[in-house]
Steps between C-alpha positions, in 0.01 A plus 500: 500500500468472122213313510244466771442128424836395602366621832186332515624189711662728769225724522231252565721337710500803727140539473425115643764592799371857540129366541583244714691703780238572689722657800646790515125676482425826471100516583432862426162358685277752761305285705130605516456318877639263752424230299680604154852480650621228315743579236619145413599554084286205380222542757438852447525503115517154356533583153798812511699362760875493460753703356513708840211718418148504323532693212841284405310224550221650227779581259716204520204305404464734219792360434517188509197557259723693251723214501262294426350632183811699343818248589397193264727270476774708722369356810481103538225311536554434885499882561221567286311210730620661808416852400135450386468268872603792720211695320248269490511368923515927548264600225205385634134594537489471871892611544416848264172551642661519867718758330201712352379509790760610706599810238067583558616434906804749496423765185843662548699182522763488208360841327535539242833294388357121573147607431703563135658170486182298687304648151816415300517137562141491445513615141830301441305209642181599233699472209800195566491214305589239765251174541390610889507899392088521459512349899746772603346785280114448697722444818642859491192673255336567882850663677530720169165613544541600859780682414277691194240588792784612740646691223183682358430615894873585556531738220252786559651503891830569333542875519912476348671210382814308682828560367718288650779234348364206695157315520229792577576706158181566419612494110643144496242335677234655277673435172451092592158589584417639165673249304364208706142657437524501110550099576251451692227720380451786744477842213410688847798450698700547170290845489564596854862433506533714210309734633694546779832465332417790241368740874804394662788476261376676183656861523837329692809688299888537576484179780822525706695162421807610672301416812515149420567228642396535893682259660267168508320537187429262231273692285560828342223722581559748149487172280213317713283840398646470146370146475161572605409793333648351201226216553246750537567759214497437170849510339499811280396680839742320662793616367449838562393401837825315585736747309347771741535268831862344464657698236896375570329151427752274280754771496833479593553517868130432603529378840239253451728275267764471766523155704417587898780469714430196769650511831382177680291215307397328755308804635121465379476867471856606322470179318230650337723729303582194274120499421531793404739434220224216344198764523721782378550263192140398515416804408729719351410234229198544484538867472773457224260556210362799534906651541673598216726215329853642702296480810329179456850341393673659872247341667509170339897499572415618850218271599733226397744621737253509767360133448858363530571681839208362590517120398731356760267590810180376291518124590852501704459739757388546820088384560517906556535511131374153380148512649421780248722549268395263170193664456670808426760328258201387305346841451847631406516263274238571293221252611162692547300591828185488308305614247757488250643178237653258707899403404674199492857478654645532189331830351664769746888530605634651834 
């Protein structure tokens, strides 16, 4: 994968199918009484349904966002055409207020990892240049919200965070938060998130990255915590911070720059190993400045690696993989969450 825009066609091209496989579902959905049993995808949430569950849903929309406004001319006009019609017959005031109101319905539902990416399509949504984008940014202002409110109540309930390598890290889910926030104009959620990121994670030292991978994750818990608090410190501090906390980072035979070992990808858990490669890269880029310039050229050579294990399963593999996976290749290579300058497909390698 030289170049991400060689990709764009076959990545939005697993979007469209992704979001329109509506079966296999996985609900995730606790009914509240005999008459909130039904769990058909595009009755129960007509605007994330697809992509097996509701946060891929959320994310693959992000994508097909992404696409949008940093492919130019890589994708053609007919996939532009079909990408901005997905989002604008799901992005719609009635379809995203059903979905506000169901997060206000079931507080715990998708916590904190699609609450992060609900707020993250909102602020990608604020800021897109696409004709319809103003009609799909007031759509989802309302579901970002809700997730604001849900987050500024969760927080002070949250006596330690979640370290885990799949959706409830506490960390990941709360470094889209604070991003998508500083988009869409919420300095108090930024301020609690930081808050609670500097209480939780601010005297963290020596973290044990031998003990990664467990066997079905696709995020790193060490370099999830790395990325937020390096949203949430300012960079000087940072450093010193991060040089305390991972302190093999970048160096040779860091465990975190090796490619996880897949057994079976059409497994939805163990398939999320090769996730795990793309937000690995994701961030040990991210990281790479504040590493000295050895370190910082390891991990480029290493991320690389890890993209290219990767890129077979991203659009050609199993739904296991497919229904997820581009989002991820997008962050890895290069293109913001939020808050940051957007990229074009040309201005970042993999």
């Amino acid at each position: 994968m030289a170049d991400w825009g060689e990709h764009a066609e076959e990545w939005a091209a697993a979007v469209l199918a992704a979001l329109a496989t509506e079966y296999p579902s996985a609900a995730g959905h606790v009914a509240l009484g005999p008459d909130d049993c039904d769990v058909t995808p595009s009755a129960l949430h007509p605007a994330f349904w697809g992509c097996l569950d509701w946060h891929s849903s959320v994310h693959m929309q992000w994508s097909a966002l992404t696409l949008l406004d940093a492919s130019g001319p890589a994708l053609t006009p007919a996939t532009r055409d079909a990408l901005s019609r997905v989002l604008a017959e799901r992005l719609t005031d009635a379809h995203a207020a059903v979905e506000a109101d169901y997060l206000r319905r079931h507080p715990a539902f998708e916590r904190p990892y699609g609450w992060g990416w609900a707020a993250t399509l909102a602020a990608a949504a604020s800021r897109s240049p696409q004709p319809d984008a103003a009609a799909w940014a007031a759509a989802t202002r309302p579901l970002a919200d809700a997730v604001f409110d849900l987050v500024l109540g969760w927080l002070p309930r949250l006596r330690r965070p979640v370290r885990t390598g799949v959706h409830d890290n506490t960390a990941f889910g709360l470094a889209l938060v604070h991003a998508a926030a500083g988009v869409l104009g919420r300095p108090e959620v930024r301020d609690a998130v930081a808050t609670r990121a500097r209480a939780w994670f601010g005297r963290d030292c020596d973290y044990p990255v031998r003990w990664e991978p467990s066997g079905n994750d696709f995020l790193s818990a060490a370099l999830c915590e790395a990325e937020l608090m390096r949203r949430v410190l300012p960079a000087g501090e940072f450093r010193g911070w991060l040089a305390g906390f991972l302190p093999g980072l970048g160096a040779s035979g860091d465990p975190l720059l090796d490619v996880p070992e897949v057994g079976d990808r059409t497994d939805g858990k163990l398939v999320h190993l090769v996730g795990l490669a793309l937000s690995r890269a994701w961030h040990l880029r991210a990281l790479a400045p504040h590493l000295d310039a050895d370190r910082a050229a390891r991990v480029a050579e290493k991320t690389a690696v890890q993209v290219a294990a990767a890129g077979p399963e991203i659009a050609g593999g199993d739904f296991m993989a497919t229904h997820w996976l581009v989002s991820y290749a997008l962050l890895a290579a290069g293109v913001p969450v939020a808050a940051e300058e957007p990229l074009s497909a040309g201005d970042r390698s993999n």
